[in-house]
N, CA, C and O of each residue as an XYZ file, in Angstrom:
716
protein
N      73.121    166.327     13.725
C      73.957    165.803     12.671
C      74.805    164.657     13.164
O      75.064    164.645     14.368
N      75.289    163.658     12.369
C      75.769    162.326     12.798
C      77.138    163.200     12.700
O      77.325    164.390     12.448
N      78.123    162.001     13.038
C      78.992    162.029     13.236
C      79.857    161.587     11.705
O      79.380    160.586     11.171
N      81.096    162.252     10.944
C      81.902    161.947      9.806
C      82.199    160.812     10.124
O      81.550    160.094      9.363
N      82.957    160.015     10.978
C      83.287    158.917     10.693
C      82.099    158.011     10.981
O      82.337    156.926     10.451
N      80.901    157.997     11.605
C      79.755    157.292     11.391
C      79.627    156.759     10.092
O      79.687    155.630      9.606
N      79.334    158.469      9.465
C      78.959    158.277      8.070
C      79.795    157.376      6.946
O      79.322    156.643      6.077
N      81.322    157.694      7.272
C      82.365    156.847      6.541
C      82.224    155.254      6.967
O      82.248    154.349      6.133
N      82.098    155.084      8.152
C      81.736    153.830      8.287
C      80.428    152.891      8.067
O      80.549    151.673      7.930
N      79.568    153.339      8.052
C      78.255    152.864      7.508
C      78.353    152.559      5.493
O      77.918    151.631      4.812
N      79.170    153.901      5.088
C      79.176    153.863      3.636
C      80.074    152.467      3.556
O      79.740    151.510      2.857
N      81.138    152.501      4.295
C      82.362    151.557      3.995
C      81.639    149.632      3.964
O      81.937    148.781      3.126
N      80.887    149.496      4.898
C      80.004    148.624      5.311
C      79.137    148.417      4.394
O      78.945    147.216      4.205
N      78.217    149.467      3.407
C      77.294    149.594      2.524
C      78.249    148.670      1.530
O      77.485    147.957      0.880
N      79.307    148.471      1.250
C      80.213    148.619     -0.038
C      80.477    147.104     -0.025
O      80.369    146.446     -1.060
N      80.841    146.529      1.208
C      81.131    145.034      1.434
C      80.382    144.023      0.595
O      81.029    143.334     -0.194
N      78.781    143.845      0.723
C      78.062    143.084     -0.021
C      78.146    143.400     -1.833
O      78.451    142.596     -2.714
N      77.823    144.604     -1.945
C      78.523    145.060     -3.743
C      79.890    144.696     -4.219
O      80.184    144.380     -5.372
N      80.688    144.780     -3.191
C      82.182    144.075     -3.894
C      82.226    142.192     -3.767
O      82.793    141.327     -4.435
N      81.411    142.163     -2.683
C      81.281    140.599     -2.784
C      80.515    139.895     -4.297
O      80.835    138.988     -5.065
N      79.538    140.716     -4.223
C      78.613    140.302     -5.802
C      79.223    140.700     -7.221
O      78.999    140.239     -8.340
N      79.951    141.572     -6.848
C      81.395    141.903     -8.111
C      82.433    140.643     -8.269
O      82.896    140.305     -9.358
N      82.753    139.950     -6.930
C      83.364    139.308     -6.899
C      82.573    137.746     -7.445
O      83.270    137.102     -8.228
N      81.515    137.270     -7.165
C      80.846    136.568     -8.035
C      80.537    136.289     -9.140
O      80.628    135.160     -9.621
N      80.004    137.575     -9.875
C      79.666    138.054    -11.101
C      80.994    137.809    -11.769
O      80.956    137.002    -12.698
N      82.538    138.521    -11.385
C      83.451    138.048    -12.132
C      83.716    136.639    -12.183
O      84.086    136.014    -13.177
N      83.540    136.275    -11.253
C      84.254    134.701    -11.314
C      83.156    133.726    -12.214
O      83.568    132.924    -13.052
N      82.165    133.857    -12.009
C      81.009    133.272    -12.987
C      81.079    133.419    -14.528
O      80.803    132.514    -15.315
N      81.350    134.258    -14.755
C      81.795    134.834    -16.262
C      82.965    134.548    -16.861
O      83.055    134.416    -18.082
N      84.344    134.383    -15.729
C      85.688    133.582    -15.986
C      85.361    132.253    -16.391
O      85.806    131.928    -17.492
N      84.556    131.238    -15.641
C      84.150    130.014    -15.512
C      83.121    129.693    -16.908
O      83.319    128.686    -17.587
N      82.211    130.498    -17.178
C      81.480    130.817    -18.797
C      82.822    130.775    -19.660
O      82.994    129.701    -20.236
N      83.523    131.468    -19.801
C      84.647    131.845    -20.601
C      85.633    130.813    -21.121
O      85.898    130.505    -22.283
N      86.160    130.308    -19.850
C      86.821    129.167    -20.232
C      85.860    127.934    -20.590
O      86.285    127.466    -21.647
N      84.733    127.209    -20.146
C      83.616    126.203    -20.593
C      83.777    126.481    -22.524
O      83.865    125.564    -23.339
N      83.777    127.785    -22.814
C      83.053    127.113    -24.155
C      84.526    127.469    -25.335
O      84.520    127.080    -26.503
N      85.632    128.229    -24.734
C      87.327    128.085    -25.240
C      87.447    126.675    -25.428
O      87.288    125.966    -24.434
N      87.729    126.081    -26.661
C      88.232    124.584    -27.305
C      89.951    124.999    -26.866
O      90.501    126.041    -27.221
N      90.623    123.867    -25.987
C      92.000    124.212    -26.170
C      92.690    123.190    -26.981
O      93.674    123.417    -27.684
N      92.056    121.955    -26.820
C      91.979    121.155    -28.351
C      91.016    120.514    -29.501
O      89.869    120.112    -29.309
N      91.607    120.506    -30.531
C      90.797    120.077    -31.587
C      91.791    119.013    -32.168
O      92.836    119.113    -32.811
N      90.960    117.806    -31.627
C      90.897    116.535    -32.802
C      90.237    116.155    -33.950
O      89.107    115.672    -33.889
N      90.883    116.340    -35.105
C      90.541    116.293    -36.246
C      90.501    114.553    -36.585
O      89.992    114.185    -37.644
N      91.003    113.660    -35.731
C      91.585    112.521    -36.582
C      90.580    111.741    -37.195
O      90.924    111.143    -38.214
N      89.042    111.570    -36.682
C      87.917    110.874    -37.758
C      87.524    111.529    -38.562
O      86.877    110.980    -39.454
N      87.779    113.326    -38.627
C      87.347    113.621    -39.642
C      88.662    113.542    -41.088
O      88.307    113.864    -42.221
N      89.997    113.120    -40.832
C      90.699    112.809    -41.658
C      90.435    111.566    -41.731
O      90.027    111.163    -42.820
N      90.536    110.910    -40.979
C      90.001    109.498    -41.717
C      88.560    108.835    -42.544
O      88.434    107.752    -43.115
N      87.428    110.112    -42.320
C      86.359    109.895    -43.315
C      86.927    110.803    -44.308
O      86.431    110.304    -45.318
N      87.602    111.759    -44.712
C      87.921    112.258    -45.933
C      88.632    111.113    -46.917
O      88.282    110.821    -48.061
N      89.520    110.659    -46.293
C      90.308    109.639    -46.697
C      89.301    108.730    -47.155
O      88.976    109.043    -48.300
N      88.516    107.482    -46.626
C      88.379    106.885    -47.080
C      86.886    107.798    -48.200
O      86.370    107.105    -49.076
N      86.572    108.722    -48.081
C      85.667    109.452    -49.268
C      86.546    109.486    -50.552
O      86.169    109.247    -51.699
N      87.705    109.806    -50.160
C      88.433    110.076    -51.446
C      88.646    108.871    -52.085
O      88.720    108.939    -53.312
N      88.799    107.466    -51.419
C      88.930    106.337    -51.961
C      87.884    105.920    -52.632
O      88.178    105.503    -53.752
N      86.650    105.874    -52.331
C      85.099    105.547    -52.456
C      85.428    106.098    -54.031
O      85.619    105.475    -55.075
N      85.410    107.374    -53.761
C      84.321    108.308    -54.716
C      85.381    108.741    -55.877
O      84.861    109.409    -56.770
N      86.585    108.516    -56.005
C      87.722    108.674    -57.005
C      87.778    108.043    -58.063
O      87.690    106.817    -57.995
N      87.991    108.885    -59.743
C      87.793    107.721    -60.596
C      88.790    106.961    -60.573
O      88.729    105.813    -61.014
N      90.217    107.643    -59.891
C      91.045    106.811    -59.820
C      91.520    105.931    -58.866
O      92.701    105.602    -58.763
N      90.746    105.603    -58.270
C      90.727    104.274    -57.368
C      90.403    102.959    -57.234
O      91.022    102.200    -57.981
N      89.421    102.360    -56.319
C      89.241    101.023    -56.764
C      87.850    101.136    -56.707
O      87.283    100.062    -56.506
N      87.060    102.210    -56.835
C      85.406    101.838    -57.535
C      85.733    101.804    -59.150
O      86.660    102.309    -59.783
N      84.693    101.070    -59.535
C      84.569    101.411    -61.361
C      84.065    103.005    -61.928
O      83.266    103.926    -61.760
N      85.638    102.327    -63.013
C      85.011    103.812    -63.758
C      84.656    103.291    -65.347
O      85.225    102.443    -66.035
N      83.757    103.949    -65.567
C      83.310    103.704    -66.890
C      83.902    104.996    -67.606
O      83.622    106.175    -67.392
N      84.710    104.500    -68.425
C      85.819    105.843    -69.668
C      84.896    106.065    -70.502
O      84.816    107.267    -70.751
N      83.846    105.173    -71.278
C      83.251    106.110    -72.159
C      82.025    107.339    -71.491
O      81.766    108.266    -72.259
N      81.591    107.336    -70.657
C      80.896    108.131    -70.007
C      81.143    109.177    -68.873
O      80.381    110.043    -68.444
N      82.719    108.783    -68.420
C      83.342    109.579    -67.161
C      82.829    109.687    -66.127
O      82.861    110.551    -65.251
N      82.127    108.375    -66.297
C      81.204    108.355    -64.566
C      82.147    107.370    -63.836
O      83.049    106.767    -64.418
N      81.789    107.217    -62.121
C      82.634    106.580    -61.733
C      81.325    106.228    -60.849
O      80.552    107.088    -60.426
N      81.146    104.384    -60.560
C      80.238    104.233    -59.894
C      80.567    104.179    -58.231
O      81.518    103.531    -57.794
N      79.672    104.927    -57.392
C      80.308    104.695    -56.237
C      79.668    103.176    -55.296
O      78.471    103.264    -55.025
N      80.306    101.992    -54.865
C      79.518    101.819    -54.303
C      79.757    100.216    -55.334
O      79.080     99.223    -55.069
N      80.524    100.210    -56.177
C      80.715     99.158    -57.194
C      82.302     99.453    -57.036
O      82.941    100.499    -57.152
N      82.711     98.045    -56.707
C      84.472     98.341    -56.615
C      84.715     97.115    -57.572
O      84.337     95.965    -57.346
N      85.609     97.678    -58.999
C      86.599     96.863    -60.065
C      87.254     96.338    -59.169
O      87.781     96.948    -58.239
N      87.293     94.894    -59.401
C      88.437     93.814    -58.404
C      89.194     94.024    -59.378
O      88.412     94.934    -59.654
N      89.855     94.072    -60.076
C      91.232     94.406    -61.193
C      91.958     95.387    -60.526
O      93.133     95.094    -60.305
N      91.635     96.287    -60.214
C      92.086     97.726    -59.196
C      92.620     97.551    -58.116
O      93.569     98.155    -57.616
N      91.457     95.935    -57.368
C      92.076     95.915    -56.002
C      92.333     95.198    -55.824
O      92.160     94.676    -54.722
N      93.049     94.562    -56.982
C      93.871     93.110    -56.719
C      95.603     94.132    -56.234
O      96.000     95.279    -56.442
N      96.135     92.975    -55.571
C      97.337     93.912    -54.930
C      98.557     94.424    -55.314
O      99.346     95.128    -54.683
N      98.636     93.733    -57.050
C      99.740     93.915    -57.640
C      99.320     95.534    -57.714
O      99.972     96.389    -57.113
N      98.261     95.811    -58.449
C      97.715     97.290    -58.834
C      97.459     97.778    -57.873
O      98.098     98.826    -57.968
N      96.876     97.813    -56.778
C      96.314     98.660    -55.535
C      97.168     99.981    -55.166
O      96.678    101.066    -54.852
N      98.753     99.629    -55.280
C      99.181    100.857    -54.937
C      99.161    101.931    -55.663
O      99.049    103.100    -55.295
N      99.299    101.400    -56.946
C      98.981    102.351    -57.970
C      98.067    103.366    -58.117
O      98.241    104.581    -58.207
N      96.646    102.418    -58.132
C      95.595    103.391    -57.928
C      95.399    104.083    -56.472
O      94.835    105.157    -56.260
N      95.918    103.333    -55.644
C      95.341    104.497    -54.297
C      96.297    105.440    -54.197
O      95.827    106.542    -53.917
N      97.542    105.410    -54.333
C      98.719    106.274    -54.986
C      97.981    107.819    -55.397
O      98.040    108.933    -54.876
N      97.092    107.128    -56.902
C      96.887    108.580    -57.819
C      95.730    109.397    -57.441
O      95.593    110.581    -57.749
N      94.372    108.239    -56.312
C      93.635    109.196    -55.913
C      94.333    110.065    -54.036
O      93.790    111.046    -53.529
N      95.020    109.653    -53.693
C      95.358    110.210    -52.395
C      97.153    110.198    -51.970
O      97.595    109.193    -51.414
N      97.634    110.803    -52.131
C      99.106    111.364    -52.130
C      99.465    111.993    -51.063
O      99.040    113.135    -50.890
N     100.350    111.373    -50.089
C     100.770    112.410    -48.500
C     102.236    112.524    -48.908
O     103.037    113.223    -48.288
N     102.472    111.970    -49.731
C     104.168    112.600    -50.226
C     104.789    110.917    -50.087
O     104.237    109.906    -49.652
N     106.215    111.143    -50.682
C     106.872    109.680    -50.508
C     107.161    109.327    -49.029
O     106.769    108.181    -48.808
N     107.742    109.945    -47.876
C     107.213    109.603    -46.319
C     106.089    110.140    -46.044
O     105.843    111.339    -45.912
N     105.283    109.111    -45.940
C     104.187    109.410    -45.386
C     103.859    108.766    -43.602
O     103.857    107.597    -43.216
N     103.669    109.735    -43.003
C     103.668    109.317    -41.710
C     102.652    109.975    -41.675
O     102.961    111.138    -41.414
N     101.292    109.827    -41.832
C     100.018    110.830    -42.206
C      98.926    109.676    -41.462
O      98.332    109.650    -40.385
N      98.990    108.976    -42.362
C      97.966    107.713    -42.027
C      98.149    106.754    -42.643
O      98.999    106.823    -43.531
N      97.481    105.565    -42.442
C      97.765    104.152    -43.208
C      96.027    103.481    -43.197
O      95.113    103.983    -42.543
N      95.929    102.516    -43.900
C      94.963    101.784    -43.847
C      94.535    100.209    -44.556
O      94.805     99.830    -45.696
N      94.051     99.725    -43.861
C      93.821     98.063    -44.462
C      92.346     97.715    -45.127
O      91.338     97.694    -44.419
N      92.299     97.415    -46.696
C      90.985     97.125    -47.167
C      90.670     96.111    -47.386
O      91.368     95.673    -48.301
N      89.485     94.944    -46.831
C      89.029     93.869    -46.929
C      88.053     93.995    -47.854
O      87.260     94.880    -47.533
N      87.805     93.480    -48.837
C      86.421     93.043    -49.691
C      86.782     91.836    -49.576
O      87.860     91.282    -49.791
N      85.182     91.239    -48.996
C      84.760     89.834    -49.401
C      83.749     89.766    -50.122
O      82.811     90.561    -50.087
N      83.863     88.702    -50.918
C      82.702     88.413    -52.216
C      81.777     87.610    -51.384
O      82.183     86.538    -50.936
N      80.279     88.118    -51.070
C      78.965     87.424    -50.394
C      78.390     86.192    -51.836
O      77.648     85.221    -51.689
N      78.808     86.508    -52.678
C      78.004     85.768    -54.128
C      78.310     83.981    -53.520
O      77.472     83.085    -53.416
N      79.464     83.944    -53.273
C      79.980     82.063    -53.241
C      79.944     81.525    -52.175
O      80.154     82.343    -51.279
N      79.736     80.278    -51.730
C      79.682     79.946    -50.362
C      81.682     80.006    -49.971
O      82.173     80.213    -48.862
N      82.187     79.836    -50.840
C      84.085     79.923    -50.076
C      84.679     81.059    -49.779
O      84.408     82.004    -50.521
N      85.157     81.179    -49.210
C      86.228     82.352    -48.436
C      86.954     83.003    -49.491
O      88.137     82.740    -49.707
N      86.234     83.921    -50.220
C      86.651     84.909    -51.050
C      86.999     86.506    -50.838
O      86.246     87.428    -51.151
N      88.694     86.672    -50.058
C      88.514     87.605    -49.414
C      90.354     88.325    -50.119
O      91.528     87.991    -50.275
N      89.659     89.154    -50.260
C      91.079     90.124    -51.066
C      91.519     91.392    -50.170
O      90.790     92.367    -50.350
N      92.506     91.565    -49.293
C      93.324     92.269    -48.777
C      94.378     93.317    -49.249
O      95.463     92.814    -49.541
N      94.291     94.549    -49.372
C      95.569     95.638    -49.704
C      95.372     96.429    -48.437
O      94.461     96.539    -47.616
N      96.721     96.996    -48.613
C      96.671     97.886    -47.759
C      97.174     99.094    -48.391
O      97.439     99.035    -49.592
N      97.397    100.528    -47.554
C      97.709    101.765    -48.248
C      98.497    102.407    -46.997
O      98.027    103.107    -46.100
N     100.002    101.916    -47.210
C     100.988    102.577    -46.393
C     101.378    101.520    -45.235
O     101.561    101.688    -44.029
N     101.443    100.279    -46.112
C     101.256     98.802    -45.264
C     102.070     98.833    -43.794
O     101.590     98.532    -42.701
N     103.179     99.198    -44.027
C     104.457     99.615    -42.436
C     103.777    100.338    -41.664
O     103.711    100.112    -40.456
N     103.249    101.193    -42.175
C     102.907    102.377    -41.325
C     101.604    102.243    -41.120
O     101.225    103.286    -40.586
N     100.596    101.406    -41.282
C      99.261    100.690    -41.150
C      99.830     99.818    -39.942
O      99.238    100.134    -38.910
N     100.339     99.288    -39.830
C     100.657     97.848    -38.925
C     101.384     98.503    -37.835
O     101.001     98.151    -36.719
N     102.437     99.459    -37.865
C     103.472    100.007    -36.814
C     101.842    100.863    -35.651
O     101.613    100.778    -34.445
N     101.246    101.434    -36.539
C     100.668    102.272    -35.692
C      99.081    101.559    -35.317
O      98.493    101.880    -34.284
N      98.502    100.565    -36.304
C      97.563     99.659    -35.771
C      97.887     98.977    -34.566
O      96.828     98.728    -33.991
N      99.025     98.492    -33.814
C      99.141     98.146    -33.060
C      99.069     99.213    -31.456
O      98.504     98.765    -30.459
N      99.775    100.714    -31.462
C      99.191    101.405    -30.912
C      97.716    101.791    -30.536
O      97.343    102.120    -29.409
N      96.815    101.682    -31.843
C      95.432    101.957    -31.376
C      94.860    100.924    -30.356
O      94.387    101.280    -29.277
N      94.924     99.734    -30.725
C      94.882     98.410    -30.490
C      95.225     98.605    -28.789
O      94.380     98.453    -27.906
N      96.292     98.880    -28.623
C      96.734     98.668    -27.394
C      96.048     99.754    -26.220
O      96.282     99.724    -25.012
N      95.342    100.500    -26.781
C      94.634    101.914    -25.855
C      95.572    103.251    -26.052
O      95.287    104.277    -25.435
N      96.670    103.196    -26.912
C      97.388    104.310    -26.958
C      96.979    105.219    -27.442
O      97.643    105.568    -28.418
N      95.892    106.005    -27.153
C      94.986    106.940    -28.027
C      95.339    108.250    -27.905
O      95.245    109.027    -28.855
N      95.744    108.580    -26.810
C      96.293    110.036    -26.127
C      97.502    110.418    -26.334
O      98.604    109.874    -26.262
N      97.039    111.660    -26.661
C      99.132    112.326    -26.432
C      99.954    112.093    -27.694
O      99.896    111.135    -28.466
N     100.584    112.969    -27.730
C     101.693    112.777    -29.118
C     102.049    111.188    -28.916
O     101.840    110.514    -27.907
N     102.660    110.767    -30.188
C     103.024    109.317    -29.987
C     101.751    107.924    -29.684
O     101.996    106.740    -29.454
N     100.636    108.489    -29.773
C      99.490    107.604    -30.142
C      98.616    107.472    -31.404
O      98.636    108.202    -32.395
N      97.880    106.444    -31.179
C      97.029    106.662    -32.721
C      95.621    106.241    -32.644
O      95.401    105.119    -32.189
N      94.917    106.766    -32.913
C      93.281    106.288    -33.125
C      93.095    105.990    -34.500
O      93.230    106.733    -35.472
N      92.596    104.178    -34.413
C      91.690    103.601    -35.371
C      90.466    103.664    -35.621
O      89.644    103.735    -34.708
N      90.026    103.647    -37.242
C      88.067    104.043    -37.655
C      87.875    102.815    -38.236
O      88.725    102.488    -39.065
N      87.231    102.268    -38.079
C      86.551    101.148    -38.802
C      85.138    101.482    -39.618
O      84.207    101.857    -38.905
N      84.938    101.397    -40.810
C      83.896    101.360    -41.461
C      83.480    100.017    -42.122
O      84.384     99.310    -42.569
N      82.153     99.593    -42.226
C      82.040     98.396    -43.490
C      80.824     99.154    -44.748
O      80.098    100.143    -44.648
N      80.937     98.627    -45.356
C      79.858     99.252    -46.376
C      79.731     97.808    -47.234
O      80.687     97.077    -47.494
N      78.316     97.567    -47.614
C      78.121     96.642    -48.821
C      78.131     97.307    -50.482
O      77.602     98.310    -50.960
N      78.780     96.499    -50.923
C      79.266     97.225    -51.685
C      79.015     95.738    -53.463
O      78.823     94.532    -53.313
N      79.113     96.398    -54.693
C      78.861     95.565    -55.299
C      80.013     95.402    -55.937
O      80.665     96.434    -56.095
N      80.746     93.778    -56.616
C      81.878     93.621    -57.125
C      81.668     93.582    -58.112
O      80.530     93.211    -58.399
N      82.507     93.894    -59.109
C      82.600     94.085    -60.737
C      84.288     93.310    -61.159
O      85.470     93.535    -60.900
N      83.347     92.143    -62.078
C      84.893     91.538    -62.291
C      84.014     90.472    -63.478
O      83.251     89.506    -63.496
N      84.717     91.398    -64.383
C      84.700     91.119    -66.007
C      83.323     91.394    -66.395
O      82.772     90.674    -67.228
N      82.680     92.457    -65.814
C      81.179     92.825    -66.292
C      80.161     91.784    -65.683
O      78.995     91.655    -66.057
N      80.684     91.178    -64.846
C      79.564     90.385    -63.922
C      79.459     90.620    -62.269
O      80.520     90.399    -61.684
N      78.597     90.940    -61.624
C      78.342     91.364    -61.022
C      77.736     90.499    -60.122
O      77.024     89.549    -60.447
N      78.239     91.087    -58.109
C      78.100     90.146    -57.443
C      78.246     91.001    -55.862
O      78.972     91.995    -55.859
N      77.561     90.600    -54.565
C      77.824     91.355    -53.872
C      78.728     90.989    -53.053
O      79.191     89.849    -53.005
N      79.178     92.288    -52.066
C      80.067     92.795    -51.184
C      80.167     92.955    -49.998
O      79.252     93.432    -49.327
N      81.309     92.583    -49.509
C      81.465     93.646    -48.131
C      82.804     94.175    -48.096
O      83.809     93.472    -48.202
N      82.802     95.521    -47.934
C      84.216     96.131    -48.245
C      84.277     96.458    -46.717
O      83.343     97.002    -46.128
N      85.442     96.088    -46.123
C      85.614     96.878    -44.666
C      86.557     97.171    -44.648
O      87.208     96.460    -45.413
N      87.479     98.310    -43.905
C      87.717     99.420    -43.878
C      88.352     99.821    -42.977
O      87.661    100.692    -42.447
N      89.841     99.657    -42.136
C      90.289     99.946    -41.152
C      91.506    101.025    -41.194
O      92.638    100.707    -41.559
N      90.967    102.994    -40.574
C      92.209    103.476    -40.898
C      92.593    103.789    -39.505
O      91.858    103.805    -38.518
N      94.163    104.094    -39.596
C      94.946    104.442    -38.413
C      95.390    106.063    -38.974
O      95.862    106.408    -40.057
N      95.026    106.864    -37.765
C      95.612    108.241    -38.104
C      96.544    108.301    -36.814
O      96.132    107.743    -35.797
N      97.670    108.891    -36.800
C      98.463    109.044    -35.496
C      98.181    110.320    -34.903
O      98.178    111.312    -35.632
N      97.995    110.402    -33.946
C      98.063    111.941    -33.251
C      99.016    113.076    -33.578
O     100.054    112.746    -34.150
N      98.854    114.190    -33.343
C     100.279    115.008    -33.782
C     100.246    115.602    -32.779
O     101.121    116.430    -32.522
């Protein structure tokens, strides 16, 4: 017969490589664990494609709406709407962040492709707060509270102004600030 502490020591020895592979196995699975935990979520292009969807596709905005039928064409923007006396108005009634809005801002260019001259109509939506924080994106300030990331979209688009019809380029610059 062997000896008790033989035996205790051989078992104790047996045990070394199994706690080492315990010790692997956990740490591999910590490292799985944290990989697929999000500890942040940036939402800011997907608020800024809602935004400008809601502008697009709203009867009350600056695409045409036809009242006797309650259609609203997407994709055809009334220059009456987005001339700038009216602009706030209508982007006002389709998209509302409250009277301070520190949410987002944005700048809309349509140019008319129909004429050879520089036919280009400018509004903006939250003009201070478009320009204060366009200049942050601009500058690389993208990170961290106190920055802002800009989206640029263009879309061709058709103009409607007095039932005559002519094409477009609507482009599209929003600033969302980080929170």
């Amino acid at each position: 017969m062997k000896n008790k502490r033989a035996i205790t020591t051989f078992e104790i020895l047996m045990w070394v490589p199994r706690i080492l592979f315990l010790v692997v196995v956990m740490f591999t699975v910590m490292i799985l664990i944290r990989s697929y935990v999000a500890t942040t979520i940036d939402t800011s292009e997907l608020e800024a494609n809602i935004f400008i969807s809601r502008i697009l596709y709203s009867p009350n905005s600056i695409s045409y709406f036809d009242s006797d039928i309650g259609r609203t064409y997407q994709g055809v923007i009334d220059i009456n709407k987005f001339k700038s006396q009216t602009a706030d108005k209508f982007l006002e009634r389709s998209v509302y962040y409250g009277d301070n809005n520190k949410e987002i801002g944005a700048k809309f260019l349509l140019r008319d492709l129909s004429s050879n001259e520089n036919n280009e109509v400018t509004i903006y939506y939250n003009e201070d707060f478009f320009r204060e924080q366009k200049k942050l994106a601009d500058s690389g300030f993208t990170r961290g509270p106190g920055g802002a990331r800009g989206y640029s979209k263009k879309y061709d688009v058709i103009i409607s102004k007095d039932n005559i019809l002519n094409r477009g380029v609507l482009a599209i610059d929003v600033v969302v600030p980080n929170s």
